[in-house]
Short mmCIF file of the C-alpha atoms (twelve columns), coordinates in Angstrom:
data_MODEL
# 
_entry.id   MODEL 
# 
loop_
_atom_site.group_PDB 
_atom_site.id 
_atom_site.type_symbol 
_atom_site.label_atom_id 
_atom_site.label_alt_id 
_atom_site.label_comp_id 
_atom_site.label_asym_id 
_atom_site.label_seq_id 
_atom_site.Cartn_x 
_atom_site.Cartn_y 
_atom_site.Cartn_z 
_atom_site.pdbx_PDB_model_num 
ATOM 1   C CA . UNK A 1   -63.376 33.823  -2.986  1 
ATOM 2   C CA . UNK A 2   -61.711 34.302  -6.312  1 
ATOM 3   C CA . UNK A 3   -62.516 30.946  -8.576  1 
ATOM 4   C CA . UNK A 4   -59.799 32.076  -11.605 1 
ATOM 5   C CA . UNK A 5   -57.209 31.909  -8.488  1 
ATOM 6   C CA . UNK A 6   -57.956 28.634  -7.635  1 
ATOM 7   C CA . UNK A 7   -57.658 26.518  -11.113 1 
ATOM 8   C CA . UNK A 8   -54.883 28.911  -12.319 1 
ATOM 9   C CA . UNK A 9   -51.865 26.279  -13.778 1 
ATOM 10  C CA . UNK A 10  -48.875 27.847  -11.524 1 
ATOM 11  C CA . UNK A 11  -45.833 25.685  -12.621 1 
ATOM 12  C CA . UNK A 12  -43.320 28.021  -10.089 1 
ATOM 13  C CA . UNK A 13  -43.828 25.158  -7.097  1 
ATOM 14  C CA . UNK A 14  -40.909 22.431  -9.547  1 
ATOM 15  C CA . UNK A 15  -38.221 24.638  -9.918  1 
ATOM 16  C CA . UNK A 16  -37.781 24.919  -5.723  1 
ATOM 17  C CA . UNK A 17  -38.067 21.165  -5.431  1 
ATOM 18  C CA . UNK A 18  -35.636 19.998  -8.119  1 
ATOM 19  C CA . UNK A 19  -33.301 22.679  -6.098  1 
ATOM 20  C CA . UNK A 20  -33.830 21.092  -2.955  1 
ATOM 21  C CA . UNK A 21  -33.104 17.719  -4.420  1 
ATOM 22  C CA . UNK A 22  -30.344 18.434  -6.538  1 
ATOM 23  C CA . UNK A 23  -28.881 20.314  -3.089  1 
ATOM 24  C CA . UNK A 24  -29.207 16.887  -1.240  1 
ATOM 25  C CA . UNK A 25  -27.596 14.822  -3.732  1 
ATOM 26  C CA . UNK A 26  -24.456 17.454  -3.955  1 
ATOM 27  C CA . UNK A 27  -24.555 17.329  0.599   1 
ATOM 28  C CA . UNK A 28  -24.327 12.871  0.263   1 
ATOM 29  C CA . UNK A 29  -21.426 13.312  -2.310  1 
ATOM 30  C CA . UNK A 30  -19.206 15.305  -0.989  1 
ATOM 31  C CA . UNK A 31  -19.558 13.993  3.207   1 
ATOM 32  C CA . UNK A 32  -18.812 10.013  1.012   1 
ATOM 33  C CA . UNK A 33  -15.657 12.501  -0.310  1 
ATOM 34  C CA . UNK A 34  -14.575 13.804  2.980   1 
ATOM 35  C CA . UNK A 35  -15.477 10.679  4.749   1 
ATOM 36  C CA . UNK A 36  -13.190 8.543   2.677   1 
ATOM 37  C CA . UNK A 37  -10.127 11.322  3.380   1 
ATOM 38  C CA . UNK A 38  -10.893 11.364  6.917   1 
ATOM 39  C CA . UNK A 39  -10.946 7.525   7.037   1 
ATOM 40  C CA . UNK A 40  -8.019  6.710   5.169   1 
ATOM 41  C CA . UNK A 41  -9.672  4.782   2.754   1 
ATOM 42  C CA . UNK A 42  -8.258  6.792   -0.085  1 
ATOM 43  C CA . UNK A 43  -4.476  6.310   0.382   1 
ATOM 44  C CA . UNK A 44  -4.331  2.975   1.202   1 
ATOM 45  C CA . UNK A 45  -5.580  1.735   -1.937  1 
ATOM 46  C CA . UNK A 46  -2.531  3.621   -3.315  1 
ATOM 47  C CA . UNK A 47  0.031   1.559   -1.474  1 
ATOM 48  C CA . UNK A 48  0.870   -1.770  -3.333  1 
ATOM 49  C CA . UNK A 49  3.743   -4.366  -3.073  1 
ATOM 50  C CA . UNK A 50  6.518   -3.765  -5.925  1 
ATOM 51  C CA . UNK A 51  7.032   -6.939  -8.022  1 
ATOM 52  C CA . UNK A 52  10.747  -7.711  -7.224  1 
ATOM 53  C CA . UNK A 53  12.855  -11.211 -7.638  1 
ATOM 54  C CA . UNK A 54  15.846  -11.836 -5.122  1 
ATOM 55  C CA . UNK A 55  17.874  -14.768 -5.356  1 
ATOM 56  C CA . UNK A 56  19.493  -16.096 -1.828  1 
ATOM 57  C CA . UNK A 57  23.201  -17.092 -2.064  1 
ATOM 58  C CA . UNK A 58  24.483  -19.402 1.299   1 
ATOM 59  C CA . UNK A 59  27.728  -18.935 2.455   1 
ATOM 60  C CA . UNK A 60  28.027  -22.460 5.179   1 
ATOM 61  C CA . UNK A 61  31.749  -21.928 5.631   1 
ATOM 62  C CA . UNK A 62  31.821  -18.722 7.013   1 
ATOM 63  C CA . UNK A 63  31.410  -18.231 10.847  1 
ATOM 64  C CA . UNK A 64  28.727  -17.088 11.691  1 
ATOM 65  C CA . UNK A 65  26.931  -18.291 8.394   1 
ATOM 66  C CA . UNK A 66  25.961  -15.960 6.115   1 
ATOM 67  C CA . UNK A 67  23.184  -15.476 3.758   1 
ATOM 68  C CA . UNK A 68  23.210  -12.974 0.822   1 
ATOM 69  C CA . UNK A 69  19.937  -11.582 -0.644  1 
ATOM 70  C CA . UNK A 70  20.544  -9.612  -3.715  1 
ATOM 71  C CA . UNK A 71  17.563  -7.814  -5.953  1 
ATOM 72  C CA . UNK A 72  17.766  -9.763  -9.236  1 
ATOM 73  C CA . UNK A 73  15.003  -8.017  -11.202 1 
ATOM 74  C CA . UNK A 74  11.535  -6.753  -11.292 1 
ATOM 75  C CA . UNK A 75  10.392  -3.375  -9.512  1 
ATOM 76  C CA . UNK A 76  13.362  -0.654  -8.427  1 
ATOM 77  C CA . UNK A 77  12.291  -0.112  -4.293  1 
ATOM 78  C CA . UNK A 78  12.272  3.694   -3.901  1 
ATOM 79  C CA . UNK A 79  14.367  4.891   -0.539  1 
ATOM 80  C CA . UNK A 80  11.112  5.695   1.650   1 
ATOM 81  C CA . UNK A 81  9.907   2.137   1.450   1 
ATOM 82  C CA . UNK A 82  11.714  -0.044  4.090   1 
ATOM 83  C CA . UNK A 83  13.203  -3.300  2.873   1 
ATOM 84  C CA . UNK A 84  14.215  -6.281  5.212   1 
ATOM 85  C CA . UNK A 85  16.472  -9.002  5.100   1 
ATOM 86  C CA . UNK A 86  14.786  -11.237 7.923   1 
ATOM 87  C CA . UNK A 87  16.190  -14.647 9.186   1 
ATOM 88  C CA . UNK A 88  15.640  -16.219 12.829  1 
ATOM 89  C CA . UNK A 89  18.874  -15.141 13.949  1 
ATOM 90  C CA . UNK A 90  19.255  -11.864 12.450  1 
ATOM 91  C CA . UNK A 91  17.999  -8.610  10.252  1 
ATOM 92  C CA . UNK A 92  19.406  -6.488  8.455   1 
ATOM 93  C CA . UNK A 93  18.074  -3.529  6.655   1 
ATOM 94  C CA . UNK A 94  18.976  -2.942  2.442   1 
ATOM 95  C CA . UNK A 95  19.878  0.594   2.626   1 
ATOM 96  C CA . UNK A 96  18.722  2.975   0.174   1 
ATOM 97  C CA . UNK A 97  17.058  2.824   -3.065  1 
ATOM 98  C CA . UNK A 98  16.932  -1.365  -3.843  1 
ATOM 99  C CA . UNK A 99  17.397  -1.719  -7.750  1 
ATOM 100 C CA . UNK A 100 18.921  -4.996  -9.994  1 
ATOM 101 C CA . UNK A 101 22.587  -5.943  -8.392  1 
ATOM 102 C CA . UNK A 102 21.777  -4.387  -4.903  1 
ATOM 103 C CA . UNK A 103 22.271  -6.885  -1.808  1 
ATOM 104 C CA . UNK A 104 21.893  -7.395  1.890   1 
ATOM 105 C CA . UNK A 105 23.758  -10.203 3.879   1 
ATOM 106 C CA . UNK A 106 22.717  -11.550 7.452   1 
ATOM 107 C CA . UNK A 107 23.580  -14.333 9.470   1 
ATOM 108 C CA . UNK A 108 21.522  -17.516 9.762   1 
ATOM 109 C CA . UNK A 109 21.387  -21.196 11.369  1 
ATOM 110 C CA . UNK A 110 20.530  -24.487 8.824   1 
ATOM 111 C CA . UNK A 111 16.897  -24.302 8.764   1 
ATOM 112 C CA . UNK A 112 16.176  -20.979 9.445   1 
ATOM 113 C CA . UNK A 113 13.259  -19.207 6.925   1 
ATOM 114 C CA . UNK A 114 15.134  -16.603 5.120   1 
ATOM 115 C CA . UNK A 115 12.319  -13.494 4.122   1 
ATOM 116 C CA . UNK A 116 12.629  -10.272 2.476   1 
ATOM 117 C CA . UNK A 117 10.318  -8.356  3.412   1 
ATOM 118 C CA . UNK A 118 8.757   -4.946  2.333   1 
ATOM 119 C CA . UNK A 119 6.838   -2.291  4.113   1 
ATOM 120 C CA . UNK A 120 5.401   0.873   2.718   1 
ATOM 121 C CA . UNK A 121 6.888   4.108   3.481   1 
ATOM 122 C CA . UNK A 122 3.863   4.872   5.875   1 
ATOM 123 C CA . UNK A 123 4.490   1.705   7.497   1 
ATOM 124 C CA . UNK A 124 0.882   0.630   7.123   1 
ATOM 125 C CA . UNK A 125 1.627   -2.017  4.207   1 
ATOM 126 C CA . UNK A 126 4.002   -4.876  4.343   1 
ATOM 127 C CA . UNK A 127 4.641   -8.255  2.288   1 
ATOM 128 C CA . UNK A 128 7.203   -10.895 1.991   1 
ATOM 129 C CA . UNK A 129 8.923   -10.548 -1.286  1 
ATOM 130 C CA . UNK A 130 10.847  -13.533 -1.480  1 
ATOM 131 C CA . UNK A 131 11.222  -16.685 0.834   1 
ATOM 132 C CA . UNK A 132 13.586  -19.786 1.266   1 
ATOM 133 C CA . UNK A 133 14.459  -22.176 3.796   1 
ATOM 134 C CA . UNK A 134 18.090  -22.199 4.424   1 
ATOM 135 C CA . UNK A 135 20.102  -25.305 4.102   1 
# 
């Protein structure tokens, strides 16, 4: 048996493990990457209400009554996003892009909760942007 073999310093053994480890940690980043892809956990944090004011204007004397919601500031709704007029008798869609001056009417009964509400393009989201209880 060779004695200078045996208390020789050999330094090679670190380089392999710091390889291994550093190979590990790069493995548990990118499956958390593709995990939160596969998920969906990544484009729902995207998809937040717009900030948007609408006042309600009551129209009693018309048959069937009407209500008019019309976008009176804050956030311009882009076209993909769907925007509801909702009452207990009746919805009605805003069509198209919803910016300052744009408006929806429905008909509604005295008492009924007048919404507008929002939901996402993807349809995953939704919020109601402004509420009232009719007269």
């Amino acid at each position: 048996m060779d004695i200078k073999n045996l208390l020789n310093d050999d330094d090679r053994a670190v380089s392999p493990v710091i390889g291994v480890i550093l190979m590990v940690a790069i493995t548990v980043i990118l499956a958390a990457v593709i995990g939160s892809f596969v998920l969906g956990l990544g484009n729902s944090v995207q998809q937040t209400a717009p900030n948007a004011n609408f006042q309600f204007d009551y129209n009693s004397s018309a048959t069937p009554m009407e209500v008019t919601a019309t976008h009176s500031g804050g956030d311009t709704i882009p076209s993909g996003d769907t925007l509801t007029l909702n009452t207990t008798t009746d919805n009605e869609t805003f069509t198209s892009q919803v910016s300052a001056g744009i408006s929806a009417t429905a008909n509604y009964s005295s008492g009924d909760t007048v919404r507008v509400i929002w939901t996402s393009e993807t349809g995953e989201t939704s919020q109601t942007l402004a509420e009232e209880t009719a007269p």
